[in-house]
N, C-alpha and C positions, 0 to 999 in steps of 0.2 A: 716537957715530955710530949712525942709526936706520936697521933695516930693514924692510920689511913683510916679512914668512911670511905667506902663505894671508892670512885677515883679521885677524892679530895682529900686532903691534909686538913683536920685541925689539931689548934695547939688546944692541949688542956691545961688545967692548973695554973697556967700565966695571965690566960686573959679570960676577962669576967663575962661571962651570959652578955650585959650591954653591951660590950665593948665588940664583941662577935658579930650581933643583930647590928651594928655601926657601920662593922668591915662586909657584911653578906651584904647592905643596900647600896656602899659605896663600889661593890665592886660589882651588884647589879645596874647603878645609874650609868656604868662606863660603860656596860655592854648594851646600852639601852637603844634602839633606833629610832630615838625622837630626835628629828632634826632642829639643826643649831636655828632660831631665829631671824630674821631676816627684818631691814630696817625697810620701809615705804617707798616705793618709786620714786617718789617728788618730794622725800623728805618730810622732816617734822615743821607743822603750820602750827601758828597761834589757835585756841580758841573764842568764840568770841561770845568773847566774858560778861561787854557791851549790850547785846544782842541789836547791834548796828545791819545786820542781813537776816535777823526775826523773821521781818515780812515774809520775803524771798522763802526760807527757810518752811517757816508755815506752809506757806501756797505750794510750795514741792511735796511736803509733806501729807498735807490732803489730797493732792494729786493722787497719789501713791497709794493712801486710804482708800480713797473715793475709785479707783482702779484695779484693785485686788492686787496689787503691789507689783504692776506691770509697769515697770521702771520708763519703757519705751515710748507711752503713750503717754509721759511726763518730763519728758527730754525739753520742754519748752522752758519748763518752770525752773529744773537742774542747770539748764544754761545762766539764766536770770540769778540763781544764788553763786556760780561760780564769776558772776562777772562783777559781784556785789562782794563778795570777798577780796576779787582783787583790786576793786575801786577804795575798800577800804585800809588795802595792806592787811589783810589776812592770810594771803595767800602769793604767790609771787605771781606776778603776772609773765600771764604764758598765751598765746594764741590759741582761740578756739578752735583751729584747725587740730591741732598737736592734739586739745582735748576731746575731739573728737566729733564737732559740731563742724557745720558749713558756714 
């Protein structure tokens, strides 16, 4: 049996309360505008499991702390853990220019 509500159609008697609250979030998720995800610019790197760039990693890291998380005036130490990643095959090696360094 069909009824209209306001300007929507439900069926009643065939489908159960759950099976409704199922089709109302499936046909809210399609109209939803969260965009589709997006994969990393340079791609998926290892972690390092090791912690073979520790060091590096630390000393960027208190940079960061010790600077009120002004990324810029730790650009010495960020150089230093990307060039220790790709010394170890963590990361592919890419020229620091591309990365953004001189």
């Amino acid at each position: 049996r069909l009824s209209l509500v306001g300007s929507e159609m439900c069926i009643r008697d065939r489908v159960s309360t759950q099976s409704t609250g199922f089709l109302f979030l499936m046909n809210f998720a399609q109209r939803s505008s969260i965009p589709a995800p997006r994969p990393p610019e340079k791609g998926a790197f290892p972690l390092d499991h090791f912690g073979e760039c520790k060091m590096a990693e630390s000393n960027y890291l208190s940079c960061i702390k010790q600077n009120n998380n002004r990324s810029s005036l730790c650009k010495d130490f960020a150089k230093q853990y990307l060039i220790c990643r790709m010394d170890k095959g963590l990361m592919e090696k890419e020229e620091l220019s591309v990365l953004g360094y001189k």
